[in-house]
PASEBA-1860 file (N, C-alpha, C; in nm, 3 decimals):
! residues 258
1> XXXXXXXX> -1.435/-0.142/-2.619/-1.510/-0.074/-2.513/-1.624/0.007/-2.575 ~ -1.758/0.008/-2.522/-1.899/0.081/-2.564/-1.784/0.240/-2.560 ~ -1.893/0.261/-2.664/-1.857/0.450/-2.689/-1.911/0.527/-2.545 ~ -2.033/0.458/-2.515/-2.086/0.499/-2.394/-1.900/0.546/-2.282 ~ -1.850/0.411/-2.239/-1.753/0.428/-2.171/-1.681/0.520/-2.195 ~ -1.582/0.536/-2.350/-1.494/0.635/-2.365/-1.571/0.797/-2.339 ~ -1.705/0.783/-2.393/-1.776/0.906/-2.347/-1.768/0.957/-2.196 ~ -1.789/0.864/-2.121/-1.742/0.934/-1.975/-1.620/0.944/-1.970
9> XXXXXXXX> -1.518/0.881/-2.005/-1.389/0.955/-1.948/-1.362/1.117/-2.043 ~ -1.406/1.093/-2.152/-1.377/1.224/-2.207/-1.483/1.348/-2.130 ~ -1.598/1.303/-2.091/-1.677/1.404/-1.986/-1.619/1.412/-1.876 ~ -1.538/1.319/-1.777/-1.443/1.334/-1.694/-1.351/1.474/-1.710 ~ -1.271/1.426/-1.861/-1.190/1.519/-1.868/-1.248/1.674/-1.911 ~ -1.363/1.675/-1.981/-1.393/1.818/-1.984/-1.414/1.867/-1.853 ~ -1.485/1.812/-1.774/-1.529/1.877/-1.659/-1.413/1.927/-1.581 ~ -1.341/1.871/-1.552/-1.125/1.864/-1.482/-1.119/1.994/-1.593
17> XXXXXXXX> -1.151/2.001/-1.707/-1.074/2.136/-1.757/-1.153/2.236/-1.731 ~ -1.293/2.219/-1.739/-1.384/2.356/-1.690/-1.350/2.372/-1.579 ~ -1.316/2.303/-1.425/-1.304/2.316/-1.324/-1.172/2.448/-1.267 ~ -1.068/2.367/-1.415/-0.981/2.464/-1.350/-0.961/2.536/-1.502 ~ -1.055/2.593/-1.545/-1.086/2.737/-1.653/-1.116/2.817/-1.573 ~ -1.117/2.932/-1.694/-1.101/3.086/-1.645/-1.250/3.133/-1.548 ~ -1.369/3.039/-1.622/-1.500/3.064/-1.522/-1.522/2.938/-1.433 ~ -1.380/2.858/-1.421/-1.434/2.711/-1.296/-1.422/2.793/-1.166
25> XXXXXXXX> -1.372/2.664/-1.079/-1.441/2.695/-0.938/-1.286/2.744/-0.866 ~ -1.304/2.818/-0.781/-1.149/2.924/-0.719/-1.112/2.818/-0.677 ~ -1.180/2.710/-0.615/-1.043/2.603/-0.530/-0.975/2.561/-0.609 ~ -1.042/2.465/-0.723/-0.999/2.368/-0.804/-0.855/2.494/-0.888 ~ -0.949/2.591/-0.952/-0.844/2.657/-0.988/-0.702/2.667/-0.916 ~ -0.716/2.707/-0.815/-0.549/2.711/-0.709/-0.467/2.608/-0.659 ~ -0.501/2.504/-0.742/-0.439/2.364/-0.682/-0.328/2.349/-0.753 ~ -0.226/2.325/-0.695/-0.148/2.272/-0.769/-0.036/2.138/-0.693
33> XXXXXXXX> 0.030/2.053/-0.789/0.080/1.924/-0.718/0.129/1.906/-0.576 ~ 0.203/2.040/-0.537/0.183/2.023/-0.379/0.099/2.064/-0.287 ~ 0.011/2.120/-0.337/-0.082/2.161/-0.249/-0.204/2.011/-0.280 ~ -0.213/1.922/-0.378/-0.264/1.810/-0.348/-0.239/1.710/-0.313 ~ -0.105/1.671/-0.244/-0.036/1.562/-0.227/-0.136/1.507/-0.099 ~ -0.200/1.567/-0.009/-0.274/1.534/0.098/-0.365/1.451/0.041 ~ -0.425/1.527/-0.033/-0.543/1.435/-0.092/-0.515/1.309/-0.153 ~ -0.411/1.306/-0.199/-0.426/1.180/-0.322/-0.354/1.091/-0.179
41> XXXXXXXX> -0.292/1.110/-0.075/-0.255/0.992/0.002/-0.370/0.941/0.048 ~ -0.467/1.058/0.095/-0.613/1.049/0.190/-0.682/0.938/0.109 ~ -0.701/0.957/-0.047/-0.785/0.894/-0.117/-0.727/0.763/-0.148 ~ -0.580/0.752/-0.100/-0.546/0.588/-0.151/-0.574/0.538/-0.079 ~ -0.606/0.580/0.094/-0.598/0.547/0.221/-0.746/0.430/0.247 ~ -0.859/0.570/0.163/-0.979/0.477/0.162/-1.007/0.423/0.037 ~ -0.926/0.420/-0.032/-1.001/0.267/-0.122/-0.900/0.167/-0.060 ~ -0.793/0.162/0.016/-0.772/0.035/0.091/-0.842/-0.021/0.186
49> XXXXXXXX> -0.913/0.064/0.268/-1.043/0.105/0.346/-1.134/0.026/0.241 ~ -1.197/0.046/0.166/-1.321/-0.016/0.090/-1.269/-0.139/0.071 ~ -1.157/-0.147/0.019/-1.114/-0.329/-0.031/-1.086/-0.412/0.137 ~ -1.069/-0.330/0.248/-1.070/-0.392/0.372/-1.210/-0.410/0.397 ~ -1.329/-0.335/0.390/-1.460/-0.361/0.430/-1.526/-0.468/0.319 ~ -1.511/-0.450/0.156/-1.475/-0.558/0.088/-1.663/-0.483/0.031 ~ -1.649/-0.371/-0.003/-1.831/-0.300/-0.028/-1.814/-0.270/-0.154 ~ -1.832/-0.338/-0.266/-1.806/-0.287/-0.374/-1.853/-0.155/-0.458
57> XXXXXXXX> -1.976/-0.139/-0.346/-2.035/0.049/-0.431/-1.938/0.120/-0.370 ~ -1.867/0.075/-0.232/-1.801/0.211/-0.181/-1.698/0.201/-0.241 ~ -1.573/0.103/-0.265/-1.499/0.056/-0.357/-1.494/0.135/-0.466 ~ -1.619/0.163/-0.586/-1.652/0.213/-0.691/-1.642/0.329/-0.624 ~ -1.665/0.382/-0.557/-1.705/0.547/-0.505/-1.553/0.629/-0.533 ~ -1.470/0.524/-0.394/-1.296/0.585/-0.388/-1.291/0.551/-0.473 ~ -1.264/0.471/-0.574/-1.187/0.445/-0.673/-1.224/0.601/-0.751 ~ -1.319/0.697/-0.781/-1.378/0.767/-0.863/-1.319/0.903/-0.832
65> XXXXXXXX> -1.291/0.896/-0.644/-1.196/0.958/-0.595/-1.040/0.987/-0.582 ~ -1.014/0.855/-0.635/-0.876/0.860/-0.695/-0.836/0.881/-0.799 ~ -0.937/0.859/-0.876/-0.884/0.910/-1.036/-0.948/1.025/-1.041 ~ -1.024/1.102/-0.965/-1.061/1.247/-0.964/-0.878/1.343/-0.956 ~ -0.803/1.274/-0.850/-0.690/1.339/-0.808/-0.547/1.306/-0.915 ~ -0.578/1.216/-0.983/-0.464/1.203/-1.081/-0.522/1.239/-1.193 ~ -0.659/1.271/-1.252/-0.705/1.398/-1.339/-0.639/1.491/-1.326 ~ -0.638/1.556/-1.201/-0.623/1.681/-1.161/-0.473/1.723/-1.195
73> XXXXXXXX> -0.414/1.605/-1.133/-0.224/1.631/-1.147/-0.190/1.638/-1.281 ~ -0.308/1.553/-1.369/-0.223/1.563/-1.495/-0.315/1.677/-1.559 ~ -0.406/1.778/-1.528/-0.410/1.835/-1.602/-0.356/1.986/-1.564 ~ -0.312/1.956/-1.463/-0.212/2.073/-1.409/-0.075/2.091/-1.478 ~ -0.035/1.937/-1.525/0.082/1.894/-1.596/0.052/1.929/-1.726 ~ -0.077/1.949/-1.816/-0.132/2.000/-1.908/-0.075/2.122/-1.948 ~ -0.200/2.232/-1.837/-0.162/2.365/-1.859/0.015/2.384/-1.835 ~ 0.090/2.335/-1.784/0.238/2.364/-1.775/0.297/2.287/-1.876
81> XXXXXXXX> 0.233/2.253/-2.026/0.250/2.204/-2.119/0.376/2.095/-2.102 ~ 0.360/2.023/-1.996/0.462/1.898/-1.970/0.398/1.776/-2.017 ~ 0.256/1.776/-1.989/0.220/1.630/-2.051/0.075/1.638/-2.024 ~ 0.011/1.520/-2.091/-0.154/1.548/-2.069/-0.216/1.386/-2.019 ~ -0.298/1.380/-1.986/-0.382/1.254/-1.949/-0.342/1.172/-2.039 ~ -0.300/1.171/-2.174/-0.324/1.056/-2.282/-0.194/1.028/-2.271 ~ -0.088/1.115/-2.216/0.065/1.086/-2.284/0.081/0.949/-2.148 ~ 0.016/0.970/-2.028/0.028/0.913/-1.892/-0.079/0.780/-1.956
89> XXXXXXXX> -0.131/0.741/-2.013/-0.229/0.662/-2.099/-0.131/0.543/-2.138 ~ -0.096/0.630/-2.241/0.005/0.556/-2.333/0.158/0.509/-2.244 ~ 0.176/0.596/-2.183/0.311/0.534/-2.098/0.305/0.399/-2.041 ~ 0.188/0.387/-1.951/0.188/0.280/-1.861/0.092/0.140/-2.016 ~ 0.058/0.206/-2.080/0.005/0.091/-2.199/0.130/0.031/-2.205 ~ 0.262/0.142/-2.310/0.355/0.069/-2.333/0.456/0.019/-2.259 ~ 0.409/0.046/-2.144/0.478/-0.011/-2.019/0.454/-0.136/-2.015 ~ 0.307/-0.175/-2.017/0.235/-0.293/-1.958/0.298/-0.390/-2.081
97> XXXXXXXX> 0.285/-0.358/-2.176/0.287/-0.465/-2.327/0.460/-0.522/-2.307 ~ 0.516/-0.409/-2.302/0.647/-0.444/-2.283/0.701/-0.534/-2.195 ~ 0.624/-0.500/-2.049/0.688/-0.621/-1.914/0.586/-0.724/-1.911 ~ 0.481/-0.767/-1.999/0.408/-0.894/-2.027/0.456/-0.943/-2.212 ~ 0.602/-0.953/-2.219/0.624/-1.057/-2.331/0.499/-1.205/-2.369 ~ 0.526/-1.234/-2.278/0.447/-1.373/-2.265/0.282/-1.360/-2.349 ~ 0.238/-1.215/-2.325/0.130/-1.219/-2.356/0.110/-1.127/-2.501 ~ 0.199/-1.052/-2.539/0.198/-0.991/-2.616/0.328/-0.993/-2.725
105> XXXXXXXX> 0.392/-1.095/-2.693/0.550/-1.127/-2.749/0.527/-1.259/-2.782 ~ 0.666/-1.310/-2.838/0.625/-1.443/-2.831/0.713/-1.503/-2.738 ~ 0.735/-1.472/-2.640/0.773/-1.542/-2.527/0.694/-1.624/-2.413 ~ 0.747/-1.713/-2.335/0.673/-1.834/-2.272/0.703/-1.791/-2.133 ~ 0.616/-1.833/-2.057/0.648/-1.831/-1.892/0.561/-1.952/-1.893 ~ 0.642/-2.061/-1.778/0.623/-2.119/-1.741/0.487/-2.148/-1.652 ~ 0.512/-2.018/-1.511/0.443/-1.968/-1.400/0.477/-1.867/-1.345 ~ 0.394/-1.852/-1.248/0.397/-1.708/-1.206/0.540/-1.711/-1.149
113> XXXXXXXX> 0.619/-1.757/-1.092/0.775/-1.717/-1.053/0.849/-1.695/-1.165 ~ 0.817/-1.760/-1.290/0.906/-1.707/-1.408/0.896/-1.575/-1.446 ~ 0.676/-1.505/-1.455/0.678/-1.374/-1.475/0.754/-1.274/-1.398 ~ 0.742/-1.296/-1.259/0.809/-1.166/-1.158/0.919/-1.197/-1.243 ~ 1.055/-1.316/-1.227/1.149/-1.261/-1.298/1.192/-1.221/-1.372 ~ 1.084/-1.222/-1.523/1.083/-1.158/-1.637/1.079/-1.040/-1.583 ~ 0.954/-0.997/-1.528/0.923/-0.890/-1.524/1.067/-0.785/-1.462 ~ 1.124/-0.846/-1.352/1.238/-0.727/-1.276/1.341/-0.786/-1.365
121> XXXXXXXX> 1.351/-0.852/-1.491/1.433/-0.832/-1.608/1.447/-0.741/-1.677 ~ 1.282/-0.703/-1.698/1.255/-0.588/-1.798/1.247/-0.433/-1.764 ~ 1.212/-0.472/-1.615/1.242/-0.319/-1.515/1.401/-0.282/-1.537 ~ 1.448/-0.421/-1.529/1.639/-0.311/-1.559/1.640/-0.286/-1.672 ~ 1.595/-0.359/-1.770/1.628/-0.279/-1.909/1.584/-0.121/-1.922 ~ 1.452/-0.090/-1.878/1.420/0.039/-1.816/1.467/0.169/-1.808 ~ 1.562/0.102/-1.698/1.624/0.171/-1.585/1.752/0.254/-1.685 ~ 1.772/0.367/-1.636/1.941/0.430/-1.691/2.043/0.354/-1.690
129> XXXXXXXX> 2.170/0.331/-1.712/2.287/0.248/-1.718/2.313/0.272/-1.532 ~ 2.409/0.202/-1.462/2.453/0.226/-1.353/2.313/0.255/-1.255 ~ 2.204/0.257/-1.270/2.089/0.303/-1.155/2.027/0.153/-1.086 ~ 2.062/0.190/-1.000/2.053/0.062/-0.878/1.871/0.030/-0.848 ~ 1.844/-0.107/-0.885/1.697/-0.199/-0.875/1.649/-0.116/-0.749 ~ 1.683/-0.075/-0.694/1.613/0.049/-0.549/1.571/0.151/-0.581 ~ 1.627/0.231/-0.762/1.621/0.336/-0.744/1.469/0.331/-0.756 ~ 1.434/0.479/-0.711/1.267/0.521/-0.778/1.147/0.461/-0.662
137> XXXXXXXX> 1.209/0.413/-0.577/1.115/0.363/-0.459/1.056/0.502/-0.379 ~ 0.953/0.489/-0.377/0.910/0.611/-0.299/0.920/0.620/-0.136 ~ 0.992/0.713/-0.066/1.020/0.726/0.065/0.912/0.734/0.134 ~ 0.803/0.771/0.094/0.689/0.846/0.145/0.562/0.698/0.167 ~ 0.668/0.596/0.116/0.584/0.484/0.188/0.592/0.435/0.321 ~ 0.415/0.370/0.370/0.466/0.333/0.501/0.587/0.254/0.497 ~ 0.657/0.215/0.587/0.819/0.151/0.651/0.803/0.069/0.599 ~ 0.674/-0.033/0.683/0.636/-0.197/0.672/0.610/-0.222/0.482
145> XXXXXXXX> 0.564/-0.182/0.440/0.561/-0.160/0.323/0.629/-0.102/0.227 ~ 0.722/-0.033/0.256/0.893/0.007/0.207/0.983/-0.091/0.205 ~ 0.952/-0.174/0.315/1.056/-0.274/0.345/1.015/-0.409/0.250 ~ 0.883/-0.416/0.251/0.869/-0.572/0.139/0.870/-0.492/0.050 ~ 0.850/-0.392/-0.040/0.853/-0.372/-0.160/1.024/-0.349/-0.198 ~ 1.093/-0.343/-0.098/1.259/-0.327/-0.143/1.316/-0.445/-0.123 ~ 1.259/-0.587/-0.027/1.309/-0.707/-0.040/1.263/-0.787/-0.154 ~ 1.130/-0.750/-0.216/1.058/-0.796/-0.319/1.178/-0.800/-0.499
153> XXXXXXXX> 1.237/-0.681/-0.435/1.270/-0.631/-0.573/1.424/-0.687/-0.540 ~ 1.497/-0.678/-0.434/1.643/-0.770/-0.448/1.627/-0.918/-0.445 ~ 1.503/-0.969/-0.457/1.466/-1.111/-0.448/1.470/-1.162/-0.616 ~ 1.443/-1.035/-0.667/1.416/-1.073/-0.811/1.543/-1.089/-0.889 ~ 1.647/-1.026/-0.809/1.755/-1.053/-0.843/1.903/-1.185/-0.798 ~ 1.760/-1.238/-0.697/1.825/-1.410/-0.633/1.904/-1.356/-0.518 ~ 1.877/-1.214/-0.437/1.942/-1.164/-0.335/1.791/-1.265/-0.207 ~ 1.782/-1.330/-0.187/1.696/-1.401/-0.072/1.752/-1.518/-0.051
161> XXXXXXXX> 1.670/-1.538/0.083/1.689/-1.634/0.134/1.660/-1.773/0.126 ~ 1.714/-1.924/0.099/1.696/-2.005/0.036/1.538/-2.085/0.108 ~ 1.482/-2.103/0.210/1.319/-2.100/0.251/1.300/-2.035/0.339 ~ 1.194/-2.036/0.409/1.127/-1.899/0.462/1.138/-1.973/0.593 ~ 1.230/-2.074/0.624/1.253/-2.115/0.779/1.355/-2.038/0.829 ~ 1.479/-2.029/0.715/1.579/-2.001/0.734/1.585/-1.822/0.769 ~ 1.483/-1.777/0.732/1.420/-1.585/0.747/1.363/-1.635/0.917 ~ 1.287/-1.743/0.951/1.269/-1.752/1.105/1.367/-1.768/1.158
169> XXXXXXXX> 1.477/-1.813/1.152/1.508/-1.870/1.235/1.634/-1.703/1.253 ~ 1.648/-1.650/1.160/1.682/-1.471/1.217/1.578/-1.442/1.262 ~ 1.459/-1.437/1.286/1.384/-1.407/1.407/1.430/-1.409/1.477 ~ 1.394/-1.541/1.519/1.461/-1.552/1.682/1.635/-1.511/1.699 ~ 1.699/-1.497/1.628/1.827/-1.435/1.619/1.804/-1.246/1.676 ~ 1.728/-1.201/1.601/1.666/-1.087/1.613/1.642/-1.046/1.738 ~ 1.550/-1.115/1.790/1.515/-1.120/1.941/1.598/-1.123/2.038 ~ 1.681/-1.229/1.989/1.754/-1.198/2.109/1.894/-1.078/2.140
177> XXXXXXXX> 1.899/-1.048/2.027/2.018/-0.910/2.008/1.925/-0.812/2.053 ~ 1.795/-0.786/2.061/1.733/-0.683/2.104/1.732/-0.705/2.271 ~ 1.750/-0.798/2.343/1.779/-0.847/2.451/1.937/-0.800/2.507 ~ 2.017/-0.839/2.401/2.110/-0.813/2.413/2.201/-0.658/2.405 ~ 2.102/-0.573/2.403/2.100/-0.423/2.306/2.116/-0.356/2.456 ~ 2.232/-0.261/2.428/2.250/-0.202/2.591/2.209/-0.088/2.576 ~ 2.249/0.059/2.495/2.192/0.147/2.448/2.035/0.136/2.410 ~ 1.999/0.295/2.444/1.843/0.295/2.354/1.880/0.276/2.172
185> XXXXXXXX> 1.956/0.323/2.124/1.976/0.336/2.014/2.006/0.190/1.964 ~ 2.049/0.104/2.022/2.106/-0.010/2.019/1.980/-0.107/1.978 ~ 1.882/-0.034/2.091/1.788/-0.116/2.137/1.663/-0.055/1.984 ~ 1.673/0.055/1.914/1.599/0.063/1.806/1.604/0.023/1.694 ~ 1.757/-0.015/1.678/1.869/-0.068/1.591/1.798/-0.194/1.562 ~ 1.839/-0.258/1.668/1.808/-0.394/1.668/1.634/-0.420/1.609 ~ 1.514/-0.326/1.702/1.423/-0.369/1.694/1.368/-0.304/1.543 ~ 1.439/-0.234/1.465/1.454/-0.218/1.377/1.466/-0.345/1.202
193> XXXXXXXX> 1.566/-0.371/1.253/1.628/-0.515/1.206/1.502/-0.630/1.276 ~ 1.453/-0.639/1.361/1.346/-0.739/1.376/1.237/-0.723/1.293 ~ 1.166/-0.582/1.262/1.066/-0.519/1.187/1.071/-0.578/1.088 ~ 1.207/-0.564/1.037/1.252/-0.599/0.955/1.235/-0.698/0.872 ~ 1.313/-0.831/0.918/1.296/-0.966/0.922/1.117/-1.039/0.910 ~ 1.061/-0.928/0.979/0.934/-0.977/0.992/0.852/-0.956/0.903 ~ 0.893/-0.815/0.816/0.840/-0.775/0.633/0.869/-0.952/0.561 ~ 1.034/-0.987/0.576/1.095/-1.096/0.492/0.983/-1.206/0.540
201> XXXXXXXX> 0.952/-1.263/0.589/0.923/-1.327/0.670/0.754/-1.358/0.580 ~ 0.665/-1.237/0.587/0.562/-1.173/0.566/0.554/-1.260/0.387 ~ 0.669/-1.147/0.306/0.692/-1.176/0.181/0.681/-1.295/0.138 ~ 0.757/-1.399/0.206/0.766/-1.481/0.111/0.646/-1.637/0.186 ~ 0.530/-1.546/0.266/0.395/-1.639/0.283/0.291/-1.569/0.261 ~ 0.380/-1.471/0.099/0.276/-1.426/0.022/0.121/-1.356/0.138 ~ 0.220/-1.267/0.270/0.139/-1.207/0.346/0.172/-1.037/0.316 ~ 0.027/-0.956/0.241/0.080/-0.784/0.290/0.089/-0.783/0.389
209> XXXXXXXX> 0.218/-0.715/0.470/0.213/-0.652/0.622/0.145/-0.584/0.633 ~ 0.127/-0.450/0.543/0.058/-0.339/0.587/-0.129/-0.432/0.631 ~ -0.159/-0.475/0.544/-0.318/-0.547/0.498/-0.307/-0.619/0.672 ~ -0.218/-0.687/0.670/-0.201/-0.782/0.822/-0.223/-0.693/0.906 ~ -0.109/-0.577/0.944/-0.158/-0.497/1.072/-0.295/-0.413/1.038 ~ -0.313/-0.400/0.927/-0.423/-0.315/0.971/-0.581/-0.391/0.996 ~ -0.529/-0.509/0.959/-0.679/-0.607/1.014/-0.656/-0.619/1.153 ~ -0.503/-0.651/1.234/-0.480/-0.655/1.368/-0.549/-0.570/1.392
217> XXXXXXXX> -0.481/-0.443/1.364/-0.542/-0.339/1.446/-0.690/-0.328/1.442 ~ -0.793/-0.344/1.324/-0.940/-0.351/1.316/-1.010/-0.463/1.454 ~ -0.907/-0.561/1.453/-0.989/-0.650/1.526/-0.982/-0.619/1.681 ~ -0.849/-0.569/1.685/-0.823/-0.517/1.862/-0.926/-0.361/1.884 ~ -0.942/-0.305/1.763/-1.015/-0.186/1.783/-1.186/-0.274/1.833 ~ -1.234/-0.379/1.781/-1.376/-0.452/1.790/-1.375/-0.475/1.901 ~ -1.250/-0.570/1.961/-1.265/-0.624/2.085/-1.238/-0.578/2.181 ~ -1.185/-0.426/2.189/-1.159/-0.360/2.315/-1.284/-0.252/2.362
225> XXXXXXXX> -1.334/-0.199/2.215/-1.472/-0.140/2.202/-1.560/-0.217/2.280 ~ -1.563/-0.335/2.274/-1.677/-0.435/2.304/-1.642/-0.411/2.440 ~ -1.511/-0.480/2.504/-1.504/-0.480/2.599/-1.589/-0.328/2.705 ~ -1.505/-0.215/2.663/-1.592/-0.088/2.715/-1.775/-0.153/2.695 ~ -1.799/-0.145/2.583/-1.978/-0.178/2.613/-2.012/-0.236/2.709 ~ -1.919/-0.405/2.753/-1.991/-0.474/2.867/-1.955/-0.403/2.975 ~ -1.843/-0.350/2.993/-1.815/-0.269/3.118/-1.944/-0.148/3.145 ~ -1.967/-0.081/3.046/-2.102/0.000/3.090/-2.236/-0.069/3.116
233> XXXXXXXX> -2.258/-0.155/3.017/-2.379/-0.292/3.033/-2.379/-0.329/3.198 ~ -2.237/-0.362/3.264/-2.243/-0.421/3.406/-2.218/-0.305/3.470 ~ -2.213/-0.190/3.442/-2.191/-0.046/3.592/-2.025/-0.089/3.621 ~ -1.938/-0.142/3.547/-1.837/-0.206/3.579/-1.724/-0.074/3.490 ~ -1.627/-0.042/3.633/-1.472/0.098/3.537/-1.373/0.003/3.503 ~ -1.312/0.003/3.380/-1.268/-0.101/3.286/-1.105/-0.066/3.415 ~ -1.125/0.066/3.424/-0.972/0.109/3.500/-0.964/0.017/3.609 ~ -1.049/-0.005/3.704/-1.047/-0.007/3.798/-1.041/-0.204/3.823
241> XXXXXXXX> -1.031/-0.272/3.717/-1.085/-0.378/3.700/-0.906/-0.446/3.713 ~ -0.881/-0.548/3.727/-0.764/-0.614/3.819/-0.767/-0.648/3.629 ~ -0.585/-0.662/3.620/-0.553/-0.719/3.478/-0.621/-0.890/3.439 ~ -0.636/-0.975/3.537/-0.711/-1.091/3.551/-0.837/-1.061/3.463 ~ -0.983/-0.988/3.514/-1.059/-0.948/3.524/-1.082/-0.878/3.380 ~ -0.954/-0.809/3.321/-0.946/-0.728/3.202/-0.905/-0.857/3.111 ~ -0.836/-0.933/3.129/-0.839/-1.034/3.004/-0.960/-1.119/3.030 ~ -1.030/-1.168/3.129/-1.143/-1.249/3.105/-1.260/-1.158/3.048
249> XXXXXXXX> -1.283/-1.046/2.993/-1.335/-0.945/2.968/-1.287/-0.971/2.762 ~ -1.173/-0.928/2.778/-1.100/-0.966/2.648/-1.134/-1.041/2.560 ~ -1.157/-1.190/2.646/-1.184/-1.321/2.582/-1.317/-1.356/2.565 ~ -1.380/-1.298/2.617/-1.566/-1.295/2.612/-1.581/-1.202/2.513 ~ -1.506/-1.096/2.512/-1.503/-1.005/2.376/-1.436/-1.072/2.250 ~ -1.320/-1.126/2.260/-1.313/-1.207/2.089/-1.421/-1.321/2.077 ~ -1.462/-1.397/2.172/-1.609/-1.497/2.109/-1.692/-1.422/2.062 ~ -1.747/-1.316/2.105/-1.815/-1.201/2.006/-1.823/-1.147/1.918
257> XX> -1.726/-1.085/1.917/-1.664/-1.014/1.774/-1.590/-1.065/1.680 ~ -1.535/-1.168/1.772/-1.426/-1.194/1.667/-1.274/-1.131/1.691
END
């Protein structure tokens, strides 16, 4: 790497230490890991945001914003002489070298289904004696995305399902116990367990859920927007408009938008 490069991250890091020195700035100074946890979700939020709009300066921007906030944590972790930017460096280096044998060992992978299982090979070696392939999952993820990243990881251990018909066809199993659900609780239970099924489902046609709904949701946000425009365009109250009337509205709005 040009010296140029390592030169900015080490100007990175002076600046993160002047910031929170004895003459930096009072905010930066008073931060500490829980009082930034907002931020660093906010900032993962929009560089998924940039890789959804697909803008590579804005992309570059969050990204600059996210490693502004894990500066920060680790040099908070600094002054509380627990650890510094380089020790968090080196961890995930010898992390990486370690769970890519293939590339740095002399071991072979076939294809990419051989790496994942290397790889959640080398995650248990890892792991403490007795600590269960779940542990260390963060709660604080969305659901839909809690849920494939915890079927992802008992898959690696040959806990799945033998093709991805056999995950449909509990769909429709799914469905209909939510039909069948007499209680409300019954009835969350169940639609719970459908959510569910529908992460599995997701996983293994190599679909993100989260990435999926949130394009749903982008595109129903375009086409209902739209819809309001032609309704003001024609003097026309979207309320007042017969459900008929509101989907032929709908459908003139996805040829549009999309």
């Amino acid at each position: 790497m040009p010296k140029k490069k390592f030169g900015n991250f080490a100007r990175l890091r002076g600046i993160i230490a002047r910031l929170r020195g004895p003459n930096g700035c009072p905010w930066d100074k008073k931060q500490t890991h829980d009082s930034l946890r907002p931020f660093l979700v906010e900032e993962s939020y929009e560089v998924l945001q940039a890789l959804d709009e697909g803008m590579p300066a804005k992309l570059r921007d969050e990204l600059g914003d996210l490693l502004l906030q894990i500066m920060l944590h680790a040099r908070i972790a600094e002054e509380a002489e627990q650890f510094d930017i380089d020790d968090v460096i080196q961890r995930i280096s010898d992390k990486l070298v370690h769970r890519h044998p293939h590339v740095f060992g002399g071991q072979k992978a076939s294809g990419i289904e051989e790496v994942e299982q290397n790889w959640e090979s080398l995650k248990q070696e890892e792991r403490a004696e007795g600590e269960s392939i779940l542990a260390g999952m963060p709660g604080q993820m969305p659901a839909l995305a809690y849920s494939q990243s915890m079927q992802r990881r008992v898959a690696g251990v040959g806990f799945d399902w033998q093709t991805v018909e056999e995950i449909i066809d509990k769909l429709a199993e799914e469905v209909g116990e939510i039909k069948e659900a007499r209680s409300q609780q019954e009835k969350a239970d169940e639609f719970g367990d459908l959510l569910f099924t529908l992460a599995n489902v997701a996983r293994r046609l190599d679909i993100d859920l989260e990435m999926a709904l949130r394009s749903a949701n982008q595109r129903f946000f375009r086409r209902f927007t739209r819809m309001e425009e032609m309704c003001r365009e024609r003097d026309l109250n979207l309320a007042n408009l017969s459900l008929d009337e509101q989907n032929a509205l709908w459908e003139e709005a996805k040829r549009i938008v999309g």
